[in-house]
MARNU-367477 format. One line per field, with one value per residue (C-alpha): residue number from 0; residue in one letter; x, y, z. Coordinates in nm, 3 decimals. Last residue first. Example, Ala and Ser with C-alpha at 12.3 -4.5 7.8 and 13.67 -1.06 7.14 Angstrom:
2
seq: 1  0
type: s  a
px: 1.367  1.230
py: -0.106  -0.450
pz: 0.714  0.780
END
This chain:
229
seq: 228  227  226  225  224  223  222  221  220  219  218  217  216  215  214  213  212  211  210  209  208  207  206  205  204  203  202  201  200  199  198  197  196  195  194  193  192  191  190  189  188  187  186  185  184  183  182  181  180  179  178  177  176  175  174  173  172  171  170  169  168  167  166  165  164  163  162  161  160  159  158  157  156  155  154  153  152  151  150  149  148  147  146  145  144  143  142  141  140  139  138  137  136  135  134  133  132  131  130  129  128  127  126  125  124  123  122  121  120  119  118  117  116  115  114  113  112  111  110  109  108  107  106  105  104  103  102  101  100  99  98  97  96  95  94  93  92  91  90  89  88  87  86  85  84  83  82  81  80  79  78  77  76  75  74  73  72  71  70  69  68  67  66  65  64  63  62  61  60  59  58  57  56  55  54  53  52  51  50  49  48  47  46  45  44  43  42  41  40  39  38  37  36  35  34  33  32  31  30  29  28  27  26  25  24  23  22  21  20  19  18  17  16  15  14  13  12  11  10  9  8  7  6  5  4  3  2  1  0
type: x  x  x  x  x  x  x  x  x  x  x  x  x  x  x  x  x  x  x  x  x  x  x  x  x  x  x  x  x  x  x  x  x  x  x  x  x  x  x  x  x  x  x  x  x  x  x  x  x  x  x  x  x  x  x  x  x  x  x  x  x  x  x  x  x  x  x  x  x  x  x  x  x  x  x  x  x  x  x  x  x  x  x  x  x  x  x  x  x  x  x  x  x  x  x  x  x  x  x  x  x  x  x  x  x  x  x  x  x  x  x  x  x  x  x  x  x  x  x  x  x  x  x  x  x  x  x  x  x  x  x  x  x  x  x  x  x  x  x  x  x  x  x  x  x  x  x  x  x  x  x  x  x  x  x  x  x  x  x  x  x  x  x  x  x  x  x  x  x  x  x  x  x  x  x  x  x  x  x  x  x  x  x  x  x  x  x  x  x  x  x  x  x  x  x  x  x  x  x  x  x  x  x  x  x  x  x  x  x  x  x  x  x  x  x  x  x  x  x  x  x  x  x  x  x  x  x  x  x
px: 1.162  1.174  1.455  1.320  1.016  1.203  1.427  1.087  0.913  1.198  1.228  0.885  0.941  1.179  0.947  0.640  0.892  0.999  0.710  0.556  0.911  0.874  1.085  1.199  1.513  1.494  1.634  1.600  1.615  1.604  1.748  1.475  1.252  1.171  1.354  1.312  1.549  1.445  1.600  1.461  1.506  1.430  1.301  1.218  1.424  1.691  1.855  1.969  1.781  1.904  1.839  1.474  1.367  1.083  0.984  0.774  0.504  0.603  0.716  0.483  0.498  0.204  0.216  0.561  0.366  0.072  0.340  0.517  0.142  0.030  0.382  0.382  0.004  -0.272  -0.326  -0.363  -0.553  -0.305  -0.418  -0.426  -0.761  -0.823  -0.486  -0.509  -0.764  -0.723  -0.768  -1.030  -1.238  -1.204  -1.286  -1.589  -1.704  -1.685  -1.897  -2.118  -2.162  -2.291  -2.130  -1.983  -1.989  -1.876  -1.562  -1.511  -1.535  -1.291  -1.023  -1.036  -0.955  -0.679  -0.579  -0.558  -0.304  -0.117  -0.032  -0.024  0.263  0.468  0.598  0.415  0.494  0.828  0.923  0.953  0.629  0.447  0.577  0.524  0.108  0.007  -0.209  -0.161  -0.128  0.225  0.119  -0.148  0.048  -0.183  0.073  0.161  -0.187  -0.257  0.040  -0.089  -0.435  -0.244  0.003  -0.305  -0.501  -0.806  -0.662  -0.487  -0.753  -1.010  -0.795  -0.749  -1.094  -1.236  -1.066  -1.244  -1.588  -1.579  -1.516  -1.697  -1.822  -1.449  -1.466  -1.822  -1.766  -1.428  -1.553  -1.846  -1.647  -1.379  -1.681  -1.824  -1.476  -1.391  -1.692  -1.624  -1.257  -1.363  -1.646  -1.306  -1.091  -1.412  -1.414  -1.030  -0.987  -0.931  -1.169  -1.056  -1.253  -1.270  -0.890  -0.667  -0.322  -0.144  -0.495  -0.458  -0.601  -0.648  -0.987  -1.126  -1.011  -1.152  -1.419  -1.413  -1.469  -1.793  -1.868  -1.551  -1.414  -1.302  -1.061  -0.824  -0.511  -0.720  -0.819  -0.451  -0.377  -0.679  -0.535  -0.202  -0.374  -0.537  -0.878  -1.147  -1.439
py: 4.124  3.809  3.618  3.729  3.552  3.243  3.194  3.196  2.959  2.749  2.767  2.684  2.379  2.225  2.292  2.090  1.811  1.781  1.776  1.517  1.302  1.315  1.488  1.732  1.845  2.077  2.140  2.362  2.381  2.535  2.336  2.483  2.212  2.273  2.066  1.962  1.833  1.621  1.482  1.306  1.248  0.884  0.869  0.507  0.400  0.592  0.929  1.025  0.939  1.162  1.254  1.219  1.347  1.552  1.662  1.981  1.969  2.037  2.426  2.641  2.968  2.909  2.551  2.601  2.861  2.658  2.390  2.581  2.701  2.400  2.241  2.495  2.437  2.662  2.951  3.256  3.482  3.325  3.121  3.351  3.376  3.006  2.902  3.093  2.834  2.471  2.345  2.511  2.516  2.173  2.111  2.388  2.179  1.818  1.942  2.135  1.820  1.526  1.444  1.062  1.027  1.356  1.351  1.021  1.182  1.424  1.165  0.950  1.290  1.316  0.972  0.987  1.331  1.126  0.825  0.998  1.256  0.952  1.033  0.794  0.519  0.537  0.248  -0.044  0.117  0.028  -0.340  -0.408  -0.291  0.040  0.161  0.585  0.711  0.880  0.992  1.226  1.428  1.787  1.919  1.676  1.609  1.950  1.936  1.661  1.741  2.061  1.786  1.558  1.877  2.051  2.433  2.468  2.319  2.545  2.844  2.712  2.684  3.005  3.221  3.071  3.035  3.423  3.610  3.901  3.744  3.649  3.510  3.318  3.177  3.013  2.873  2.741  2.556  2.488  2.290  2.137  1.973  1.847  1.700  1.538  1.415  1.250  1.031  0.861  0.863  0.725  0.445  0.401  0.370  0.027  -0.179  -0.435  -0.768  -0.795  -0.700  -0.415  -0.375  -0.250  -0.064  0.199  0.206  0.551  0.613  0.276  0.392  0.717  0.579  0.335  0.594  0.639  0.901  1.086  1.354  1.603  1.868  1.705  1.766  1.551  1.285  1.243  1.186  0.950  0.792  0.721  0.616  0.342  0.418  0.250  0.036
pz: -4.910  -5.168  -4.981  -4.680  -4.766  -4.885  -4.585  -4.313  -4.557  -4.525  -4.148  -4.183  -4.367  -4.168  -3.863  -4.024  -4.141  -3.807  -3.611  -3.868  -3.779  -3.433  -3.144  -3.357  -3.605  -3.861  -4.227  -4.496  -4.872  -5.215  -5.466  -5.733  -5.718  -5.370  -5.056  -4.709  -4.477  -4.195  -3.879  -3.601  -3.228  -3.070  -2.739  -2.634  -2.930  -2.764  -2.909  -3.263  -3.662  -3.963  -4.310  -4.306  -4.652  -4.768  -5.078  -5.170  -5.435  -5.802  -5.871  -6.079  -5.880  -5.716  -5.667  -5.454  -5.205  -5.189  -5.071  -4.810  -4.675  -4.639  -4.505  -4.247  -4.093  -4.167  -3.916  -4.103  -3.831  -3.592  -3.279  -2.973  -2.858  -2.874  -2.770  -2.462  -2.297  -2.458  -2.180  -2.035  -2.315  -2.371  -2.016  -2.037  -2.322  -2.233  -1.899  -2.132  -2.345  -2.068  -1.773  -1.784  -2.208  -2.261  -2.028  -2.152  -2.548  -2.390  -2.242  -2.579  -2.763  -2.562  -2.605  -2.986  -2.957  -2.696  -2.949  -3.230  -3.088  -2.930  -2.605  -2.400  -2.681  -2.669  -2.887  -2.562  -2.459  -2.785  -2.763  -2.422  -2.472  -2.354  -2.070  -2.057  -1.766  -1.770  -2.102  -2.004  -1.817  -1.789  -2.015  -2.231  -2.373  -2.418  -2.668  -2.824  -2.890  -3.086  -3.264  -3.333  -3.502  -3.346  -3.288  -3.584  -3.822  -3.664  -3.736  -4.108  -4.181  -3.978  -4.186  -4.510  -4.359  -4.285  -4.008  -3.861  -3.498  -3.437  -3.068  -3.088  -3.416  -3.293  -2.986  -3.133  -3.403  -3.139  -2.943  -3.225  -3.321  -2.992  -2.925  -3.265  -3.258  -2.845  -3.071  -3.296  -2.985  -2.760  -3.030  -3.037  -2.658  -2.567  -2.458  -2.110  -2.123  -2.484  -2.493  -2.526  -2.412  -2.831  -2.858  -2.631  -2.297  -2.141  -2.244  -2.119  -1.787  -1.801  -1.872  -1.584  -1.359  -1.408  -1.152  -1.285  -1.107  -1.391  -1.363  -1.539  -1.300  -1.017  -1.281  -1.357  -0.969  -0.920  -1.232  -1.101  -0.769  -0.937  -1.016  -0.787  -1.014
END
């Protein structure tokens, strides 16, 4: 099989010259364009999430020799999460290559946060599939670089922490509203406010609605502990 010059272009800012090249094909069909005689990605997604997952594991255990279970939990979660596979995603370009049906790229499907989180992992288990592990792993490794030193000791998400934080103090779970929708339908921008039981609130705006409610509830977070300084 020859790669389109798109792909030769996205293989070139892997890092990976594939000798199966239809991998990496495979990988960047999503379901909305597949057929029996093209897969899509969703089973190298679902074996891309556990390459992935071994190799932060290692990664993890190897750069904090002292922590415990419990720290590594929430660091791990950081680093292997859609909106982390995501941002890798943008930066080497993964969603100019992506193969999507009319309806997906009609709604912004390059952009969407599921979308490119689901094809990264695609592009490692490819990566795994055409080399073998230590190939998956120094990519992973590679790409995910300065996040692995850098994630916080504390890393759980926003909305974890907002809602541990409401539980605590006896409050019912968080809510979450979108109060707003702008932009294209190829790029739409949403709104969210989110509230505690006490009228306590905060709102953010973000790309995607999950980006939104995590940043809404952060800013709250921020509000309530200088609230309590």
């Amino acid at each position: 099989m020859r790669l389109s010059a798109e792909l030769q272009a996205f293989q070139g800012r892997l890092g990976h010259k594939f000798r199966s090249p239809e991998l990496l094909a495979r990988a960047v069909t999503h379901a909305s364009i597949g057929t029996s005689t093209r897969p899509d990605n969703q089973r190298l997604e679902f074996l891309g999430d556990r390459v992935l997952g071994l190799v932060m594991a290692e990664a993890l255990l190897m750069a904090d020799a002292e922590a415990r279970e419990g720290q590594l939990a929430p660091r791990f979660n950081a680093l292997v999460r859609k909106e982390t596979c995501a941002d890798v995603a943008r930066e080497i370009g993964l969603g100019e290559v992506l193969r999507l049906g009319r309806s997906e790229m009609l709604t912004g499907g390059r952009r969407k946060e599921a979308l490119l989180g689901d094809g990264m992992e695609a592009v490692i288990a490819a990566v795994y599939q055409d080399a073998g592990f230590e190939a998956a792993r120094a990519l992973v490794l590679r790409l995910w670089g300065k996040r692995i030193a850098t994630v916080e000791p504390d890393a759980r998400d926003a909305k974890t922490s907002l809602q541990e934080w409401a539980q605590a103090r006896g409050m019912a779970p968080p809510t979450y509203a979108e109060i707003g929708r702008s932009g294209p339908d190829h790029a739409p921008v949403f709104s969210v406010r989110v509230t505690l039981d006490d009228g306590q609130s905060a709102e953010a705006t973000a790309a995607s609605k999950r980006m939104a409610e995590q940043s809404a509830a952060k800013t709250l977070l921020e509000k309530l502990e200088i609230g309590n300084d």
